[in-house]
C-alpha positions as CSV (number, residue, x, y, z in Angstrom):
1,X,0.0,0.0,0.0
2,X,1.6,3.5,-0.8
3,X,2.9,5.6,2.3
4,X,0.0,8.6,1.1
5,X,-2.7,5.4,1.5
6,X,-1.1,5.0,5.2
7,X,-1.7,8.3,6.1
8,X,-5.0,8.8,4.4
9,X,-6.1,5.7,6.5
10,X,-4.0,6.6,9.7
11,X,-6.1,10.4,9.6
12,X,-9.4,8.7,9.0
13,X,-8.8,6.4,12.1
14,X,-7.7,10.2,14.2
15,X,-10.6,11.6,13.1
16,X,-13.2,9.1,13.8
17,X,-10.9,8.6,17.5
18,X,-12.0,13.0,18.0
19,X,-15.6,12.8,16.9
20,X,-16.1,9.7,19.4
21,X,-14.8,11.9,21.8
22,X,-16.8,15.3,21.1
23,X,-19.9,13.2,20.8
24,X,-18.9,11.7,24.6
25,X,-18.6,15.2,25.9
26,X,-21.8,16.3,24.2
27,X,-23.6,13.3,26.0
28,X,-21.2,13.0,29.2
29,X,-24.5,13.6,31.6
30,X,-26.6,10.5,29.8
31,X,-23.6,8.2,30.7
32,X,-23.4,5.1,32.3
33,X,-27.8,5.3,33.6
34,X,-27.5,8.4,35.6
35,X,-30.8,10.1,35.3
36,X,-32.6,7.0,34.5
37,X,-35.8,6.2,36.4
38,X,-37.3,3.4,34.7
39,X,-35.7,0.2,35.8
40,X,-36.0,-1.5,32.6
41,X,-34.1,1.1,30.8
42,X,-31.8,1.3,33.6
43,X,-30.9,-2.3,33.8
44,X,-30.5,-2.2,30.1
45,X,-28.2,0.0,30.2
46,X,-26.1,-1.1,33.0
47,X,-26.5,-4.8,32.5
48,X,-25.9,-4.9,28.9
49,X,-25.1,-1.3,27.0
50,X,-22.2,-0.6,29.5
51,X,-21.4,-4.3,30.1
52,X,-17.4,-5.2,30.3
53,X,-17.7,-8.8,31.2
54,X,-15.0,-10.9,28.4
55,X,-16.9,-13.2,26.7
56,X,-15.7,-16.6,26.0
57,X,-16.3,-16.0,22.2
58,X,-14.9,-11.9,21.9
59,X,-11.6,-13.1,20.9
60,X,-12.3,-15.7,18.3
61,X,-15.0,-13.0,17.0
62,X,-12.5,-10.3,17.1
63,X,-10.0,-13.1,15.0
64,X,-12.7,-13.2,12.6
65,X,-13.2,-9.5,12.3
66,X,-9.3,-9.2,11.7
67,X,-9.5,-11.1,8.9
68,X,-12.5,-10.0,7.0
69,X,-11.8,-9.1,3.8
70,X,-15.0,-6.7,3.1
71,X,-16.1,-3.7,4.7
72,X,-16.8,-3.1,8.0
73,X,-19.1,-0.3,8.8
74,X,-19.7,0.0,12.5
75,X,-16.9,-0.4,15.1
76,X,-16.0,-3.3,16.9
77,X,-17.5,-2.6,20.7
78,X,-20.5,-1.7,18.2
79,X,-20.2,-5.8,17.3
80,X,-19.9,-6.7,20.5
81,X,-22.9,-5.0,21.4
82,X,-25.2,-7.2,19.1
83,X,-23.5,-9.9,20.8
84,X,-24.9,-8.8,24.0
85,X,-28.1,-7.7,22.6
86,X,-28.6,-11.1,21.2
87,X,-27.9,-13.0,24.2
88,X,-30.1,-10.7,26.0
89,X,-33.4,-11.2,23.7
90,X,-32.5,-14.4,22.9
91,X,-34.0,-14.3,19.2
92,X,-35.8,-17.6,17.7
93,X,-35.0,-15.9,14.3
94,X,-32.7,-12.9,13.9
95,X,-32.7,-10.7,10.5
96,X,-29.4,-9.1,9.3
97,X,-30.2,-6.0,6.7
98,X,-27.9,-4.5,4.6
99,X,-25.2,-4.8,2.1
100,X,-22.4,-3.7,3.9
101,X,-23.8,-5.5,7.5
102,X,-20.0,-7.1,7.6
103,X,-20.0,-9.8,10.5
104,X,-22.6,-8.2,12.8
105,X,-24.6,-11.4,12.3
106,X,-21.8,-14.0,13.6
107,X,-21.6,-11.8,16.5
108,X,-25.6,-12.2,16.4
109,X,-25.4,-15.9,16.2
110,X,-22.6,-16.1,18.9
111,X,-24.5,-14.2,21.6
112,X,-27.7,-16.7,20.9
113,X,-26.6,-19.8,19.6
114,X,-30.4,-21.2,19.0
115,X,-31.4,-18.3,17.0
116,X,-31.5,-18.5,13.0
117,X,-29.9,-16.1,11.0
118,X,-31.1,-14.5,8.0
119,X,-29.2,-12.2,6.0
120,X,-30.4,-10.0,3.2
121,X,-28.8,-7.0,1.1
122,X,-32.3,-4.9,1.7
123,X,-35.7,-4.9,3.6
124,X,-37.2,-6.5,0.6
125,X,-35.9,-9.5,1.9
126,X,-37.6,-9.7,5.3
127,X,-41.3,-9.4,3.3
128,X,-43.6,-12.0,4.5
129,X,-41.7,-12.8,7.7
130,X,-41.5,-12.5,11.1
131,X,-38.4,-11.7,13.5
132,X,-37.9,-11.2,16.8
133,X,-34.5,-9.3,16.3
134,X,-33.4,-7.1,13.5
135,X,-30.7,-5.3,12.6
136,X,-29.7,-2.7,9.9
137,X,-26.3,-1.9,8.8
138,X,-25.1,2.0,8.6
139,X,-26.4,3.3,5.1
140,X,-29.6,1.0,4.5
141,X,-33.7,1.6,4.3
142,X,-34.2,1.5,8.5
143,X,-37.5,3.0,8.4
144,X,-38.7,0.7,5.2
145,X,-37.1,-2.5,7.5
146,X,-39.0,-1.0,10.8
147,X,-42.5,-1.0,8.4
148,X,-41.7,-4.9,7.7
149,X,-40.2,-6.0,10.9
150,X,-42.9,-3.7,13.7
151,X,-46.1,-5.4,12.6
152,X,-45.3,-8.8,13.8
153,X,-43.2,-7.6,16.9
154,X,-44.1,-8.6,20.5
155,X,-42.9,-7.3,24.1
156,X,-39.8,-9.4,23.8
157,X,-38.4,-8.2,20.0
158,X,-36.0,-5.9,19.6
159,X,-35.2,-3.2,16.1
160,X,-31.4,-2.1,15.5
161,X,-30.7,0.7,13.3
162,X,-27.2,1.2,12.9
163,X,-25.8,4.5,12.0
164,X,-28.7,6.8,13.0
165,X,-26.9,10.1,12.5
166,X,-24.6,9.3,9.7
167,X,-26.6,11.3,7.1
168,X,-29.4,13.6,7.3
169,X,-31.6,10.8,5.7
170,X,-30.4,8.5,8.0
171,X,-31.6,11.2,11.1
172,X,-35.0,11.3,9.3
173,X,-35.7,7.5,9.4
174,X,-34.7,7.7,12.7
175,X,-36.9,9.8,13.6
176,X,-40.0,8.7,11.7
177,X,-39.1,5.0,14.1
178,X,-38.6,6.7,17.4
179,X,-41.9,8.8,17.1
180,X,-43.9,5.8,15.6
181,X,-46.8,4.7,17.9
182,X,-45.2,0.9,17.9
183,X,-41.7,2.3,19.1
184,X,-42.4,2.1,23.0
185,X,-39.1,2.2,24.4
186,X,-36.1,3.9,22.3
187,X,-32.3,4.5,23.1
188,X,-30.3,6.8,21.0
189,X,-26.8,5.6,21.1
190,X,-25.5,8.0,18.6
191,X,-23.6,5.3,16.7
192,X,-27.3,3.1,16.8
193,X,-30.8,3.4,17.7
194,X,-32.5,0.7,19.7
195,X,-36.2,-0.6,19.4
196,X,-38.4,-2.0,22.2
197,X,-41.9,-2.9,21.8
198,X,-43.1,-3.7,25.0
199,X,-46.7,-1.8,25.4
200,X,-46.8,-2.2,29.3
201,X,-43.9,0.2,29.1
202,X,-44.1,3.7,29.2
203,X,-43.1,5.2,25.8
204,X,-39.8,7.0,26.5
205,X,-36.7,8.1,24.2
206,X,-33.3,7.5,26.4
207,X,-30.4,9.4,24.8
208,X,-26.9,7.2,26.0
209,X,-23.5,8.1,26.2
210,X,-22.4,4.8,24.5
């Protein structure tokens, strides 16, 4: 690889390292639960968002993610996340949306070993079907993939839309999901948006310093 690809790559990786940490500072008060009253949201947060516990399958996954040849388009913790997530809903079926969704779904399929694993390049895919997890890679049709994965969710599913604020279309679909009467319990990660549908819940947006 030339040296100018190097530092090209090497000034990408600083400035994606700076706008992690601005976006911390913007959100250091929604960090780690503080200000969190409901203790579903709370123990979300704690208990799996913020959770640091090494998993017996991080470092194969993080082998795997080394040596992935396409493009990965969220971060690794971001990964890792989904891994918890899954393990957390445990997912009979588990939809993976987008063309550039990388290796999000092993980590899926690691964190809940009975759950099947579809993946498609676009929401068309998921017509028809019913999941009880989805997520959308950074760049893809969230808000058309919320219309086909909300009408069969129940209080246990859970919607991932990856790369909420990466465009001003993405912050629109965003939006269009959080506000939507099916959307009870949200959580704006920055970096992803997270879906609960759980009626008996108060309806409640929870902004996270993730």
């Amino acid at each position: 690889m030339p040296l100018n690809k190097y530092f090209c790559r090497d000034m990408a990786n600083i400035h994606t390292f700076l706008h992690r940490i601005y976006i911390r500072t913007l959100r250091f008060r929604h960090r780690n639960g503080y200000g969190v009253h409901s203790p579903f949201a709370y123990n979300l947060i704690k208990g799996v968002i913020y959770e640091s516990h090494m998993y017996y399958a991080y470092p194969e996954l993080a082998r795997m993610r080394g040596s992935y040849a396409g493009r990965l388009s969220v971060s690794g913790r971001m990964d890792r996340l989904m891994f918890r997530l899954a393990n957390y809903v445990r997912p009979e079926k588990a939809a993976i949306v987008g063309r550039n969704r990388g290796v999000t779904g092993k980590y899926v399929a690691a964190g809940c070993r009975k759950a099947q694993v579809m993946q498609a390049d676009s929401p068309a895919g998921m017509a028809g079907k019913r999941y009880d997890l989805c997520y959308v890679a950074p760049g893809e049709d969230a808000y058309g993939a919320f219309m086909s994965f909300a009408p069969g969710a129940g209080p246990q599913s859970l919607f991932v839309a990856a790369g909420i604020y990466a465009t001003p279309a993405a912050r629109r679909n965003w939006e269009n999901i959080r506000k939507d009467p099916r959307s009870v319990v949200t959580f704006d990660l920055y970096e992803a948006g997270l879906v609960f549908f759980d009626s008996k819940l108060n309806k409640q947006n929870h902004i996270v310093s993730f």
